[in-house]
C-alpha positions in Angstrom: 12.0 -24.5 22.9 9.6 -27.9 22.8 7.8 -27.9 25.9 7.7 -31.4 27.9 4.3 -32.9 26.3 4.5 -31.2 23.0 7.4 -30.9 20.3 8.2 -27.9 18.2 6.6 -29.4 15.2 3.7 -29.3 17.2 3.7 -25.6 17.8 4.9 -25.2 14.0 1.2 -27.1 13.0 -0.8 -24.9 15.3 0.3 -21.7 13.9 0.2 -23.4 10.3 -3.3 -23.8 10.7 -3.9 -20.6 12.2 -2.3 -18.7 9.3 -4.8 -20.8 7.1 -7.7 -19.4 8.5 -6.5 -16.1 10.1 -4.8 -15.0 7.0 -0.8 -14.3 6.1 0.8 -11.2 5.4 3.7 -13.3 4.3 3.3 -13.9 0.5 -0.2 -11.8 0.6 -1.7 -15.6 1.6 -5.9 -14.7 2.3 -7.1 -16.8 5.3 -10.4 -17.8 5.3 -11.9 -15.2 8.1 -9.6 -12.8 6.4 -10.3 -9.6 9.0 -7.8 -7.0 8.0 -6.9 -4.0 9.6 -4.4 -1.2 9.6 -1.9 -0.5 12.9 -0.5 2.9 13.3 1.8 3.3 16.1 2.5 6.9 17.3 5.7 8.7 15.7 7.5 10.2 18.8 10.2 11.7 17.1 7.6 13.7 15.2 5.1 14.5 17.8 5.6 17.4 20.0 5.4 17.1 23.8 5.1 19.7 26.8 7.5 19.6 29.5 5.3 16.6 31.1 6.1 14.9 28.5 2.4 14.6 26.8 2.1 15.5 23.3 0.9 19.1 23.0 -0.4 20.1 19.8 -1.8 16.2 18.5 -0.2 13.0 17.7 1.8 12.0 14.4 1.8 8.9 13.5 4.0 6.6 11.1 2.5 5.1 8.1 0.2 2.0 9.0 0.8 -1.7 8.7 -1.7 -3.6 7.5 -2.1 -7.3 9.7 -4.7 -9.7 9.8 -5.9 -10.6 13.2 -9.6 -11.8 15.1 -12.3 -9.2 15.9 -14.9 -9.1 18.5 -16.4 -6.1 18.9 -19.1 -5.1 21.1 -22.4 -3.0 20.3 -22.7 0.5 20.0 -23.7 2.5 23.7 -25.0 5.6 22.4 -25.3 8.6 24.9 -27.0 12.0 24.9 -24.1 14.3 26.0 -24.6 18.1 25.8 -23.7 18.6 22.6 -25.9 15.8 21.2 -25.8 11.8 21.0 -22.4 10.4 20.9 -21.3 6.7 20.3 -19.0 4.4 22.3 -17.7 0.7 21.5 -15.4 -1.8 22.8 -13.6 -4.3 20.8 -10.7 -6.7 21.0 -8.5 -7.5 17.9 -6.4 -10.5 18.9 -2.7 -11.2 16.3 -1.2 -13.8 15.7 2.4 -13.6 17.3 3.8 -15.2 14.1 2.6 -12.5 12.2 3.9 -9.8 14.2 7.2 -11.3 13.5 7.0 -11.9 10.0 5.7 -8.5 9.7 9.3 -7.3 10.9 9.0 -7.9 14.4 6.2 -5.5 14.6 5.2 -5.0 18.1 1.7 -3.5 19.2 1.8 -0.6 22.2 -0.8 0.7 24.3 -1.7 4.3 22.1 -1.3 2.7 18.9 -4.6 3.3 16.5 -6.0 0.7 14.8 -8.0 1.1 11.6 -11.1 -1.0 11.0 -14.7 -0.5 9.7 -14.6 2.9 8.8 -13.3 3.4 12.3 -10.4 4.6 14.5 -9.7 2.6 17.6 -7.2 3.4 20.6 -5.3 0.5 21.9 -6.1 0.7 26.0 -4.6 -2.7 27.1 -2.5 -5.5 25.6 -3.0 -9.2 27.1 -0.1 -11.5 25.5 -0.9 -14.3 28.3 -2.1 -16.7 25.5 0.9 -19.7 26.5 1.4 -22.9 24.0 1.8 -26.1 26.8 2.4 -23.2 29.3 5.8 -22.5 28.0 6.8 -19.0 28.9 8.5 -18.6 25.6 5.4 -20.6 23.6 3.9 -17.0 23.6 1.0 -17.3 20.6 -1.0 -14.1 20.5 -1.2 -10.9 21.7 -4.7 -9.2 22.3 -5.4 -5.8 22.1 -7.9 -4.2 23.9 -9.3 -0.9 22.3 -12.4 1.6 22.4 -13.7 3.8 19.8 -11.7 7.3 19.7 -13.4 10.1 17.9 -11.5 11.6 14.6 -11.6 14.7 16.5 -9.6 13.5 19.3 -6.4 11.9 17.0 -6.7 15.3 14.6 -6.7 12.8 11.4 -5.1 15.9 9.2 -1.9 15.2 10.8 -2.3 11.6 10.6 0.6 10.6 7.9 -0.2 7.8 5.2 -3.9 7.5 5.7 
């Protein structure tokens, strides 16, 4: 639905132009920042849970889909724990919401992994406030927020399709 001060065709051309540089998985279509990364959402059919419902013996996940999407990550914060230096890092991946759909209504959780840089990252918030002419059902993006997860933590032998 056209909002009161912009038409649909206007909403069409902003997410036409956003495609062009993001990237589209539709028709393999490069953008021109062309930041790719790999979504795996946890398999809870699969993965085996206590009787608090937490998964007991490590996550499975099922096989990744690959979306393109803006990256900001922050810099490393290296600490000195007991048993030696350890890493942390911050980043947002922001998607396109026209590419979650065309990537069959794909939908990103909090938990989901995400695979960028040599890296695993766990999704710890979702903002999807991002409103075209304030129209509730204008949505445009959804942004992930997501820290650094060690492969220890996510047991990346029972990771499936990696």
């Amino acid at each position: 639905m056209a909002g009161r001060f912009h038409s649909q065709r206007d909403v069409d051309f902003f997410t036409t132009v956003t495609q062009e540089l993001v990237g589209n998985q539709q028709g393999g279509k490069d953008g021109i920042i062309n930041q790719l990364v790999t979504v795996f959402q946890i398999d809870v059919r699969e993965t085996p849970t206590n009787m608090y419902g937490e998964a007991s013996q490590g996550k499975f996940y099922k096989p990744g889909v690959d979306l393109n999407c803006l990256i900001e990550a922050e810099d490393f914060d290296f600490t000195t724990e007991t048993f030696g230096p350890d890493r942390n890092q911050n980043a947002t991946f922001a998607f396109l919401r026209q590419s979650l759909i065309d990537a069959d209504n794909f939908v990103v959780e909090i938990g989901d992994l995400i695979k960028w840089n040599y890296a695993y990252w766990e999704i710890s918030s979702i903002n999807e406030n991002q409103l075209v002419g304030g129209q509730f059902d204008q949505n445009y993006s959804a942004v992930a927020s997501a820290f650094l997860t060690r492969l220890s933590n996510i047991q990346v032998e029972n990771m499936r399709a990696i």
